[in-house]
C-alpha positions in Angstrom: -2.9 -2.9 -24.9 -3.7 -5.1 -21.7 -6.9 -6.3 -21.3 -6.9 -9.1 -18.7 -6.3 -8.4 -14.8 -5.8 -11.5 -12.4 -6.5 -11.5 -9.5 -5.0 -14.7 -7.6 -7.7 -15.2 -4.6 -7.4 -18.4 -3.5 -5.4 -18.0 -0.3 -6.7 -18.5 3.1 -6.0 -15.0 4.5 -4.8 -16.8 8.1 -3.4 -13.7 9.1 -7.3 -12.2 9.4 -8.2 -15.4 11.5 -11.3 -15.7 12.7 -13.0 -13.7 10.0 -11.9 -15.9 7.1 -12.8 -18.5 8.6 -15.8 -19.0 6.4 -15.1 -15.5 4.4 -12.6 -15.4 2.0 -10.2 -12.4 2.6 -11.0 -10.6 -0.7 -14.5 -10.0 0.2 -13.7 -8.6 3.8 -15.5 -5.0 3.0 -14.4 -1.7 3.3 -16.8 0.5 4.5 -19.5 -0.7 2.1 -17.7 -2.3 -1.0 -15.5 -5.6 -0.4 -11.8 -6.0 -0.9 -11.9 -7.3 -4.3 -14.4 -5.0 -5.9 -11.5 -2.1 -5.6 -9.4 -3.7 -7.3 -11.9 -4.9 -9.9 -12.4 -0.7 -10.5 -8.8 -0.1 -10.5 -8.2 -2.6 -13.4 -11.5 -1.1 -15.0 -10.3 2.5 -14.8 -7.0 1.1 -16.3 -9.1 0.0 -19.0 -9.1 -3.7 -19.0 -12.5 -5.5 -19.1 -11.2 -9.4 -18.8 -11.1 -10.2 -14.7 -9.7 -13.3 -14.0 -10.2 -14.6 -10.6 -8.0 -17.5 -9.2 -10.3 -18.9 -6.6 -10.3 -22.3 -4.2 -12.5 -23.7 -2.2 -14.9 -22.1 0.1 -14.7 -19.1 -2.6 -18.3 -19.1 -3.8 -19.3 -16.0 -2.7 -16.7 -14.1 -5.3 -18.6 -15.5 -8.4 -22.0 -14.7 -6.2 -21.0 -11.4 -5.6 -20.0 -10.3 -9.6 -23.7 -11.9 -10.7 -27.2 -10.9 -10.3 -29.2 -12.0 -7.0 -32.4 -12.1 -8.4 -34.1 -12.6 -5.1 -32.7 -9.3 -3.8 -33.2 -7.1 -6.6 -36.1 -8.1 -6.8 -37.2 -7.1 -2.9 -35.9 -3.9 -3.1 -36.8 -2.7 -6.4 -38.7 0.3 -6.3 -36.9 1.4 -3.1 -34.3 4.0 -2.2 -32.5 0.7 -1.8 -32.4 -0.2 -5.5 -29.3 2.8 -5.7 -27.3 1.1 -3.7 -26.4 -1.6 -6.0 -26.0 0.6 -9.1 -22.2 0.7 -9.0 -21.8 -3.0 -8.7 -24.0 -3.2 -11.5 -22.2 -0.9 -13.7 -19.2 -2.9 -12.7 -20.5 -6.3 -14.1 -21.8 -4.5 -17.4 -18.5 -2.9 -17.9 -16.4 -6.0 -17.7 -16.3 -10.2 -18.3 -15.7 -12.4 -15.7 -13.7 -16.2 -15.7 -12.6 -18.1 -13.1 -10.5 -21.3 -12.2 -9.6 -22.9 -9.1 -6.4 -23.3 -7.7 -6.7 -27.0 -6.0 -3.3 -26.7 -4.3 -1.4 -24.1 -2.5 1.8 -23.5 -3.4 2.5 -19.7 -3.6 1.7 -16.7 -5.4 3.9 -18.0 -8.6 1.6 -21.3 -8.8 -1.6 -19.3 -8.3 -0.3 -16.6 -11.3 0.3 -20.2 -13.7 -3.0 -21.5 -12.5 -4.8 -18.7 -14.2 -2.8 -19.1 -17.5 -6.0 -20.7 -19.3 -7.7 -17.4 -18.6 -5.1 -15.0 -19.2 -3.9 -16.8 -22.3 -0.5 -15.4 -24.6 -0.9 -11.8 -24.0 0.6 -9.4 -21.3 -2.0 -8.7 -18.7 -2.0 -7.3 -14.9 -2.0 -8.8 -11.7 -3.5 -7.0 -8.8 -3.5 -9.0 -5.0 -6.9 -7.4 -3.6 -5.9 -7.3 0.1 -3.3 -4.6 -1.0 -5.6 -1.6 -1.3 -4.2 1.2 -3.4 -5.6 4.9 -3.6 -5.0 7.7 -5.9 -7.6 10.5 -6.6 -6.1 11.3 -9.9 -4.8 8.5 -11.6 -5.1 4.6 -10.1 -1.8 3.0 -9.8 -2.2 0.3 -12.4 -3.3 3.0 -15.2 0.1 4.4 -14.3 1.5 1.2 -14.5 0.1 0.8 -18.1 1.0 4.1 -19.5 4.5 2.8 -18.7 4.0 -0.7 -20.1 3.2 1.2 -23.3 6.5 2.7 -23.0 9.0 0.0 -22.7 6.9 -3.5 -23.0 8.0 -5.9 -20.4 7.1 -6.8 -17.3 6.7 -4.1 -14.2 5.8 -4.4 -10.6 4.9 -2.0 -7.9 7.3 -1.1 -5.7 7.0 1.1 -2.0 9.9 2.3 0.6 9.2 0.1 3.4 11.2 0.4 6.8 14.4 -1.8 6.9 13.0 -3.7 10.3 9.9 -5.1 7.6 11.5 -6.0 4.4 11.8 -9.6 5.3 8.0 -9.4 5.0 8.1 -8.5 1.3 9.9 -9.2 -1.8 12.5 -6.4 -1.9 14.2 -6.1 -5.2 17.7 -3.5 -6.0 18.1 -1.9 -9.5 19.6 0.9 -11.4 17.1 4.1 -12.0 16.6 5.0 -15.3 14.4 7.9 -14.6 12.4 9.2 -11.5 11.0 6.6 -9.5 11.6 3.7 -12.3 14.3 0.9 -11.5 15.7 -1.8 -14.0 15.9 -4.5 -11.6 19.1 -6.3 -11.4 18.1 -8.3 -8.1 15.1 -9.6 -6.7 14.8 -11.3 -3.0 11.6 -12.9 -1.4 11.6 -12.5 2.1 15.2 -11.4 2.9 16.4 -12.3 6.4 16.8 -8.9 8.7 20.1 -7.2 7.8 20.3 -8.6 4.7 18.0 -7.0 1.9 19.3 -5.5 -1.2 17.7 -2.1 -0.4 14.7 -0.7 1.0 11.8 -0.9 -2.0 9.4 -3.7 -1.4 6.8 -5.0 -4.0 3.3 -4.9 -3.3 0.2 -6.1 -4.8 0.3 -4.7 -8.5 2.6 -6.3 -11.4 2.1 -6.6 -15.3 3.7 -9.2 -16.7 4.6 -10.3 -20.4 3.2 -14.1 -21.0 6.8 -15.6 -21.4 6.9 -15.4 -17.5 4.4 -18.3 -17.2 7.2 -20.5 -19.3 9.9 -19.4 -16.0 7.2 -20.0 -13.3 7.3 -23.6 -14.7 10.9 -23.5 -14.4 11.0 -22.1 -11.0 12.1 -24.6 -7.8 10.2 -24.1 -4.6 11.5 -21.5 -3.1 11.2 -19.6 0.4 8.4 -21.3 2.3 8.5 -24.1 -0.1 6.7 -22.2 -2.4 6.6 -21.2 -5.7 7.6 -17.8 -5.7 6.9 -15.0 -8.7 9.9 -13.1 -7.5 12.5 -15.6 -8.6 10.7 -15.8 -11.8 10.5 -12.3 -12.5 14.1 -12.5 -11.4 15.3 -15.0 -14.1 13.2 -12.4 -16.4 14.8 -9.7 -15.1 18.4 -11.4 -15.9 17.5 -12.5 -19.5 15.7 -9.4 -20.5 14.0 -6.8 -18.5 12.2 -6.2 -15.6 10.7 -2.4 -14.0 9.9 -1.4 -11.0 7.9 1.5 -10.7 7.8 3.0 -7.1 3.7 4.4 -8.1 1.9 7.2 -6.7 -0.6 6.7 -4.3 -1.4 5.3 -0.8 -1.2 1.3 -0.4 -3.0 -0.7 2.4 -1.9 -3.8 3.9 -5.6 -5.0 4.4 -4.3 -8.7 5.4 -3.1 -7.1 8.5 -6.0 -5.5 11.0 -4.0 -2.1 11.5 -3.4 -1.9 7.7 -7.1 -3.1 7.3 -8.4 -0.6 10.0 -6.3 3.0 8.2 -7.7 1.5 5.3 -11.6 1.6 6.4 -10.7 5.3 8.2 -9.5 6.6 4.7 -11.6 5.0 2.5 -14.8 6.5 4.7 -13.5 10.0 5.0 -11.9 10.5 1.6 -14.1 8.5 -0.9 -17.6 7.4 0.9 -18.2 10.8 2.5 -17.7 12.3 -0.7 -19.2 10.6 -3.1 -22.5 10.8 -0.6 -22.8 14.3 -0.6 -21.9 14.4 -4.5 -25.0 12.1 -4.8 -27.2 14.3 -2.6 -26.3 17.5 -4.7 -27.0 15.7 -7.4 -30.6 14.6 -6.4 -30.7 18.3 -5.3 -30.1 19.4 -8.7 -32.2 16.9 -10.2 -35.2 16.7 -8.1 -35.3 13.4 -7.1 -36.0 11.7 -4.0 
């Protein structure tokens, strides 16, 4: 049903100044795998094999890193090196990658329109890689596609959030129509304290229909001066319908350190400690070195 994931990557990630400097955000890594490879699983495991990456400039090492380096492979081939790359391999063989730049910023909703030459007229996901979401059993975009199969328009993630940190989100209000699934009737970017519609805050995960690139284009600068995909989805949402889906699983804010640091923590003692001593049974089993 969706095959296309975007990723919008061109931001500056200022709020992990000095790193991204001259590293951009998405390929900040976690433990051993960086940022945007997660997310690239995530959307795999959701079963989409189109990844379209908004990048801009100083971005070159995203391409680099979904590609072959020749010159490595070919140093550590024959080595108990040569297994380290075998998932990032498996990732570009299971999967196409496109790419455009985004040569001005001016908010998540511009970045989404920029990549509507790769997406093209189809519904397709958005995932925002410095949001790291974890679920052992089921990832939250393949959750968010067995409910796009459902009802066919447009979802986004949502999370309770404090009340003393919606104004860091956009925080949307809505009538549930079963357990933990809203038909929004309100969406607000960045509400000022004390006055957000509720407590449910989007994060980095949204499927959209293709109409919504038509409403981006209608869409005024909005809060920051930007052009913002919440009061898009929010003309949607008035017209027609919008979900949100408040998933299951753990979400990291990994464009904040503390979010970034749990994130490491977690991701070493739940999945890299793991699936280390899954791959040293196996050699058991098998025999090999």
């Amino acid at each position: 049903m969706i095959k296309k994931c975007l990723f919008p990557a061109a931001g500056y990630g200022t709020r992990f100044l000095p790193a991204t400097k001259s590293m951009p955000k998405e390929m900040m890594p976690v433990v051993n795998k960086p940022l945007i490879e997660y997310g690239v699983e995530e959307a795999i495991n959701a079963g989409m094999d189109g990844m379209c990456i908004v990048t801009g400039r100083g971005k070159h090492s995203l391409m680099d890193h979904f590609d072959k380096n020749y010159e490595l492979e070919h140093q550590i081939s024959g080595t108990n090196k040569e297994e380290l790359l075998e998932d990032v391999r498996e990732l570009i063989d299971s999967a196409h990658f496109t790419y455009i730049r985004q040569r001005e910023m001016k908010g998540l909703g511009h970045a989404i329109l920029t990549g509507r030459e790769l997406v093209g007229d189809e519904p397709f996901a958005v995932v925002l890689a410095d949001d790291l979401c974890v679920n052992e059993e089921q990832g939250v975009l393949a959750q968010m596609v067995a409910l796009y199969k459902q009802f066919r328009c447009s979802i986004v993630a949502v999370e309770e959030v404090p009340d003393n940190e919606t104004h860091k989100y956009g925080v949307i209000s809505g009538e549930m129509i079963k357990d933990d699934l809203y038909r929004v009737d309100n969406m607000v970017e960045k509400p000022e304290p004390g006055t957000a519609p509720s407590n449910l805050a989007i994060i980095g995960r949204y499927i959209l229909t293709p109409d919504i690139f038509e409403l981006i284009e209608q869409t005024e600068p909005g809060k920051g001066g930007e052009i913002q995909i919440t009061d898009a989805l929010l003309k949607q949402a008035q017209s027609g319908c919008v979900l949100a889906y408040k998933f299951k699983g753990k979400r990291f804010d990994c464009g904040s350190v503390e979010g970034y640091i749990e994130a490491t923590n977690h991701c070493y003692e739940n999945i890299y400690l793991k699936d280390k001593k899954s791959s040293e049974l196996a050699k058991k089993v098998t025999g090999k070195k």
